[in-house]
C-alpha positions as CSV (number, residue, x, y, z in Angstrom):
1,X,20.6,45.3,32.8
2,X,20.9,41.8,31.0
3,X,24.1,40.8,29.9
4,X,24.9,38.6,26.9
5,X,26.3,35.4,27.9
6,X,30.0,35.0,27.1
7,X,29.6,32.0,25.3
8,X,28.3,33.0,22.2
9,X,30.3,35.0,20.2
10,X,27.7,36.3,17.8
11,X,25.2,38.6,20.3
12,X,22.2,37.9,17.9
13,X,22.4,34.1,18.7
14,X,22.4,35.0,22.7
15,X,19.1,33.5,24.3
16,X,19.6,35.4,27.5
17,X,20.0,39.1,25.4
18,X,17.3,38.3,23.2
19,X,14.9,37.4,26.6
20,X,14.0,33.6,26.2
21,X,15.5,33.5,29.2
22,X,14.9,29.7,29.7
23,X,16.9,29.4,25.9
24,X,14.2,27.5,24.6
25,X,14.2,24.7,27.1
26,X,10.3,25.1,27.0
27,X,9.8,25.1,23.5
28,X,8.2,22.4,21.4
29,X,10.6,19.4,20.8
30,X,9.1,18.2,17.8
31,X,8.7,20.3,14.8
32,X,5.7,19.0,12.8
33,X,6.2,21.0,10.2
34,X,9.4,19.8,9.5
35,X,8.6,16.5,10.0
36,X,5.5,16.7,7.2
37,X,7.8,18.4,5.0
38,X,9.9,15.3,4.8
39,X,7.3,13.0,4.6
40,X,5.8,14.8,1.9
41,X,9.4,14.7,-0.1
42,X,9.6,11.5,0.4
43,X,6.3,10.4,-0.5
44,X,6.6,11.9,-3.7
45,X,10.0,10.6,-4.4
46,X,9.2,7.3,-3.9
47,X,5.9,7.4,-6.6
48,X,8.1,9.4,-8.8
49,X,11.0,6.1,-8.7
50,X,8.1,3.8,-8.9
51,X,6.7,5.0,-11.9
52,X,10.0,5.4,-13.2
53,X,10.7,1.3,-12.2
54,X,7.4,0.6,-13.8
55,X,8.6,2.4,-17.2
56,X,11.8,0.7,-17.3
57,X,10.4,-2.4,-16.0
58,X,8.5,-2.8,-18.8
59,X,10.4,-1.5,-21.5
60,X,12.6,-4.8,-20.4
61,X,9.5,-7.2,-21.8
62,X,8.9,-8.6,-24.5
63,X,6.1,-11.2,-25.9
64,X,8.2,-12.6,-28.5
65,X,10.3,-15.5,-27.4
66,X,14.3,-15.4,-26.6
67,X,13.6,-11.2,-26.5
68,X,13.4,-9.2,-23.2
69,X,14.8,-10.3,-20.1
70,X,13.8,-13.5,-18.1
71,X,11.8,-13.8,-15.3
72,X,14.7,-14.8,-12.9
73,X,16.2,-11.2,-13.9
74,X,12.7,-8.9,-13.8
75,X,12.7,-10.5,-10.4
76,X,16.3,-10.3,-9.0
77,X,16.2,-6.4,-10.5
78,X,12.8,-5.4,-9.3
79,X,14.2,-6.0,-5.5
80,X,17.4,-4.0,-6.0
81,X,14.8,-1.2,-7.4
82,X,12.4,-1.4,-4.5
83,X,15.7,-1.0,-2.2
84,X,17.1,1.9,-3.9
85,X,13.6,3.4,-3.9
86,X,13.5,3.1,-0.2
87,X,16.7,4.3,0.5
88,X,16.5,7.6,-2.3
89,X,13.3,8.5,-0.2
90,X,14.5,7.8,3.2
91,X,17.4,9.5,3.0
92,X,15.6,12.9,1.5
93,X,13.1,12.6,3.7
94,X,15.0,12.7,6.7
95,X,17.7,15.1,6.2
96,X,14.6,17.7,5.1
97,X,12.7,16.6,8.8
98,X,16.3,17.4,10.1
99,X,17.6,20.8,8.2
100,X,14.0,22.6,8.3
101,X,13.4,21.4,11.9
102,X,13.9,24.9,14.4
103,X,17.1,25.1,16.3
104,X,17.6,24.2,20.3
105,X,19.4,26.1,22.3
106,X,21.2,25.4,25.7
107,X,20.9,21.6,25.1
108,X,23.5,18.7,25.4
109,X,24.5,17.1,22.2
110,X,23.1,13.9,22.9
111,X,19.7,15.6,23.6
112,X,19.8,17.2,19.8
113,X,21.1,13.9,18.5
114,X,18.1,12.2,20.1
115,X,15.4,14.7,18.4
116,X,17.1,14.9,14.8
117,X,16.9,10.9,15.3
118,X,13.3,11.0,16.0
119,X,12.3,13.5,13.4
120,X,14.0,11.4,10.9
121,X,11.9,8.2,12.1
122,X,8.8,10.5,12.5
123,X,9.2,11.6,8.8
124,X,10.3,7.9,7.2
125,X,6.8,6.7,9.7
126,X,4.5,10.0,8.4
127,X,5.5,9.0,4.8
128,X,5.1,5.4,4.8
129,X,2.1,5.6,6.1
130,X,0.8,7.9,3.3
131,X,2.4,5.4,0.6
132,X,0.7,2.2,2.7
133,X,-2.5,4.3,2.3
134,X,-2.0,5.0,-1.2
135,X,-1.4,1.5,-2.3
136,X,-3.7,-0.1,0.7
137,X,-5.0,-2.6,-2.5
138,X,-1.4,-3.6,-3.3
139,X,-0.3,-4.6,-0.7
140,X,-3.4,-6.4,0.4
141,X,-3.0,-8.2,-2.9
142,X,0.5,-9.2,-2.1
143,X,-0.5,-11.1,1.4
144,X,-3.5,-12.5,0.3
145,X,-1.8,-13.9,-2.8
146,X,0.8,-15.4,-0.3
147,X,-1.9,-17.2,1.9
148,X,-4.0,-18.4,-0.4
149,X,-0.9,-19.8,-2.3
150,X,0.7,-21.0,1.5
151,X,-3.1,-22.5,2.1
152,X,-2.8,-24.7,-1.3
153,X,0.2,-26.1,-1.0
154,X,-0.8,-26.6,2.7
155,X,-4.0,-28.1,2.0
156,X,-2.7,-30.1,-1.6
157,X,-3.5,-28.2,-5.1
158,X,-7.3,-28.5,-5.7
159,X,-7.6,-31.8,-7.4
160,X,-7.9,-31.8,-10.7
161,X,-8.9,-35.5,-10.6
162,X,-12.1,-34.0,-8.7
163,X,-12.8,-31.0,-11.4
164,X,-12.2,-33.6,-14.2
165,X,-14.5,-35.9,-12.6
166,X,-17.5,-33.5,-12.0
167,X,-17.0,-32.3,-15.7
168,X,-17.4,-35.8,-16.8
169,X,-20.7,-36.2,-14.0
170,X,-22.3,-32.8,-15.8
171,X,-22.0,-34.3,-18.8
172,X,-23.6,-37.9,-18.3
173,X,-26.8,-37.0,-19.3
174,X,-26.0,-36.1,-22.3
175,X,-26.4,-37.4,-26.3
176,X,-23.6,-39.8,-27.1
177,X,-23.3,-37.6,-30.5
178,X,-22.3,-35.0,-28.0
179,X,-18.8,-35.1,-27.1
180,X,-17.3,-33.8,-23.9
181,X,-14.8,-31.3,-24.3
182,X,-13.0,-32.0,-21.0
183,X,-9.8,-34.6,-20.6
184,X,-12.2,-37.0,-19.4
185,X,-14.5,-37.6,-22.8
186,X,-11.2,-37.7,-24.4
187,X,-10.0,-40.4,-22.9
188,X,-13.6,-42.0,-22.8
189,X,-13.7,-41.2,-26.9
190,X,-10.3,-42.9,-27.0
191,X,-11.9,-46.3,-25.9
192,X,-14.2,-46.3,-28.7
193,X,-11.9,-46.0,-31.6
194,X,-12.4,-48.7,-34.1
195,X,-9.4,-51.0,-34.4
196,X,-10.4,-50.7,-38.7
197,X,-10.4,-47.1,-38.3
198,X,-13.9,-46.7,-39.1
199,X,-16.8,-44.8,-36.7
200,X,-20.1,-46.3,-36.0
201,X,-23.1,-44.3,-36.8
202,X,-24.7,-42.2,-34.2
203,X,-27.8,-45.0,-34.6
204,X,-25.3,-47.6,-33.3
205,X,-23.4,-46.0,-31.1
206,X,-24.1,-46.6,-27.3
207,X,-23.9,-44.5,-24.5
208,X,-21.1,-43.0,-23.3
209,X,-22.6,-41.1,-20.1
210,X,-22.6,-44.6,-18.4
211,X,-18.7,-45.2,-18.7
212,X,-18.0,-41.7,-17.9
213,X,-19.6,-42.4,-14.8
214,X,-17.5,-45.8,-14.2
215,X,-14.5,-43.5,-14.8
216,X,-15.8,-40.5,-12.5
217,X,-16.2,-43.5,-9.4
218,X,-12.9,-44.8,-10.7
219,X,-10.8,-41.5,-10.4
220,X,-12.7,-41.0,-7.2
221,X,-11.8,-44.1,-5.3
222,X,-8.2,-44.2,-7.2
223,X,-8.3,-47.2,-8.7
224,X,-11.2,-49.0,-11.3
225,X,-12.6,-52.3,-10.2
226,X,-12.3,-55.5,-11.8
227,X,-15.9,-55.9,-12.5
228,X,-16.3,-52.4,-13.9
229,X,-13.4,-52.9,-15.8
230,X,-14.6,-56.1,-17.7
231,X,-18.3,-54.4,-17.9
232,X,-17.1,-51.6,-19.7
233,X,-14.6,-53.8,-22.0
234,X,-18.4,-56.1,-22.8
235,X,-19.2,-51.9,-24.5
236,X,-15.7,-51.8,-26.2
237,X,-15.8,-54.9,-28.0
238,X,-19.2,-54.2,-28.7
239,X,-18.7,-51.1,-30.4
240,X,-15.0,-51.3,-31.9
241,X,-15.2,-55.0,-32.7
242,X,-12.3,-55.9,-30.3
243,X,-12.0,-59.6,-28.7
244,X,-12.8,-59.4,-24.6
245,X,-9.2,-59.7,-23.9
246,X,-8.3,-56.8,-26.4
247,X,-10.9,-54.4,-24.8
248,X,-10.0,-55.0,-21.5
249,X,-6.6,-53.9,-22.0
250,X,-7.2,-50.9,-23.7
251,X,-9.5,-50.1,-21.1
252,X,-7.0,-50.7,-18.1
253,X,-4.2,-48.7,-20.5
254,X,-6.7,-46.0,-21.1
255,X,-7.7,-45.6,-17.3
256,X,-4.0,-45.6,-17.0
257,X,-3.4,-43.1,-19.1
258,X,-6.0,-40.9,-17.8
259,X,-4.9,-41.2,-13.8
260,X,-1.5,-40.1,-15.5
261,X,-2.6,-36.9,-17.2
262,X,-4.8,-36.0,-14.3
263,X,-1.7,-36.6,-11.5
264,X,0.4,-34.5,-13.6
265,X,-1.6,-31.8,-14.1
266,X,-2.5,-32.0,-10.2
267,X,1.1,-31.7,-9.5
268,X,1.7,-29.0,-12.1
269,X,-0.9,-26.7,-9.8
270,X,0.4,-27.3,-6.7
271,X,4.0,-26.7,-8.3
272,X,3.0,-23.1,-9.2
273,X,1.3,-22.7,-6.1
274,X,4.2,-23.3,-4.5
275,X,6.2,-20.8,-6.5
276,X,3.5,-18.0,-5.5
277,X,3.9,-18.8,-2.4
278,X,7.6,-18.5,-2.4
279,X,7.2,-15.0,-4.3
280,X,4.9,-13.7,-2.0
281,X,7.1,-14.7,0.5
282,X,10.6,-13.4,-0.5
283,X,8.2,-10.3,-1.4
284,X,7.0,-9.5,2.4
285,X,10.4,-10.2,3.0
286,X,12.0,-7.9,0.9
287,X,10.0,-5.3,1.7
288,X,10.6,-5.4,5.8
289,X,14.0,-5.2,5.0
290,X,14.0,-2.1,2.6
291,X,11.7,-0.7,5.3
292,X,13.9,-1.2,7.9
293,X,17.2,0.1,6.3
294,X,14.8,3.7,5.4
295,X,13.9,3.8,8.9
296,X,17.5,3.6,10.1
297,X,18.7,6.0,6.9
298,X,15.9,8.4,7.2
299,X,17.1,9.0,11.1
300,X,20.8,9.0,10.1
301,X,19.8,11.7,7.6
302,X,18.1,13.6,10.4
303,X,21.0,13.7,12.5
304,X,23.4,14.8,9.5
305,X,20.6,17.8,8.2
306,X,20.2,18.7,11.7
307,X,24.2,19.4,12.2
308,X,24.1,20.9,9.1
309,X,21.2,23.2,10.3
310,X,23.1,24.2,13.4
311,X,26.5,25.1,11.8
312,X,25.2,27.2,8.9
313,X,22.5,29.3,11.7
């Protein structure tokens, strides 16, 4: 005859009347199905909150000026979302994992506080791989954005100098009547500016394709030599009617002028890559962290839907 064991009041929960015998100590110590139960809920909650983020995210624009909010804000609000988000989906995800997970009988509590814990981290693991899978391009995306912007500011900004100075070099064969459209034929054009105002004709008009070359070797080398500096002042006064003296000076401004516009637009690029980088930085951070405070949620839940499982069965 088997007798009930006296320490359960209710017969029906008795392991030893009901013949387990071993009261479970055999069975299974991970419950799957609970555990892709809450990573199914919490997969689904988190692209429900992101496409709710996205709405209200850009309901917050606006392309008019002084309307919508700033940057700073989209920014600063956008991490406080992604938190949220993570915590929301954590937190359901584990406490299903740990209230539909079966119950264990005849073990210590620290044993059952040990497997609600790892279903809750199982779940949080299941579903955030299913997201990462989901939005595989994303997040690729994110780090290579954050290299390439780390290898830029690493490396220098890719020179504008350079770009300007192979537009002007594509260009040198070309008509004089032709005009670059690049910052270097402007600044070329600008030498040959009449002091009265008045353009030659195309007829009398020399080349330009050989000073845009001076200027190319110029920008190159950083600075323009003295004897291509008086050779192409000989073209200026030539063309604009200008004394030697008078031409060489506007040349030396102009070349001036152009080293000026090309170093700030050089340190314009290497000043947003440096904000990318930053972003994707502060990103890939944000994002371990909101990971990690899911992971240690989604386990807390588990413990909590576990208990919960256990008082109410």
């Amino acid at each position: 005859m088997t007798l009930a064991n006296p320490a359960y009041a209710d017969p029906r929960r008795d392991p030893i009347a009901y013949g387990t015998g071993d009261g479970g100590a055999h069975a299974s110590a991970v419950a799957w199905g609970a555990i892709f139960a809450g990573a199914a809920a919490a997969a689904v909650l988190s692209l429900i909150l992101l496409v709710l983020g996205a709405g209200l995210g850009l309901s917050s624009m606006s392309p008019w000026a002084q309307e919508g909010a700033s940057a700073k804000a989209l920014g600063v609000s956008s991490g406080i979302w992604i938190i949220l988000m993570q915590l929301a989906a954590s937190a359901l995800g584990g406490y299903m994992a740990g209230r539909l997970r079966t119950r264990w009988l005849n073990l210590d509590t620290d044993e059952v506080v040990f497997r609600d814990t790892a279903h809750g981290f199982l779940a949080w693991s299941v579903a955030t791989l299913a997201t990462a899978a989901l939005l595989t391009s994303t997040v690729t995306s994110l780090v290579s954005g954050g290299v390439r912007a780390g290898a830029a500011v690493a490396g220098g900004a890719a020179s504008t100098a350079t770009a300007a100075a192979a537009s002007g070099a594509a260009s040198s064969g070309a008509d004089s009547a032709k005009s670059d459209g690049g910052p270097m034929g402007y600044f070329v054009d600008q030498l040959f500016r009449s002091a009265k105002g008045r353009t030659a004709p195309a007829s009398e008009q020399p080349s330009t394709a050989e000073v845009t070359r001076i200027f190319t070797n110029a920008i190159a080398s950083g600075k323009l030599p003295p004897e291509d500096a008086r050779y192409v002042a000989q073209v200026v006064a030539q063309r604009t009617g200008l004394s030697q003296q008078e031409a060489e000076k506007r040349v030396n401004e102009t070349f001036a002028s152009l080293q000026a516009k090309l170093k700030e637009a050089e340190t314009a690029a290497k000043e947003a890559a440096d904000k990318a980088r930053k972003a994707s930085a502060a990103a890939a951070l944000l994002l371990f962290i909101s990971l990690l405070i899911g992971a240690f949620l989604a386990s807390m839940c588990a413990v909590y839907g576990g208990r919960r499982r256990d008082a109410l069965t």
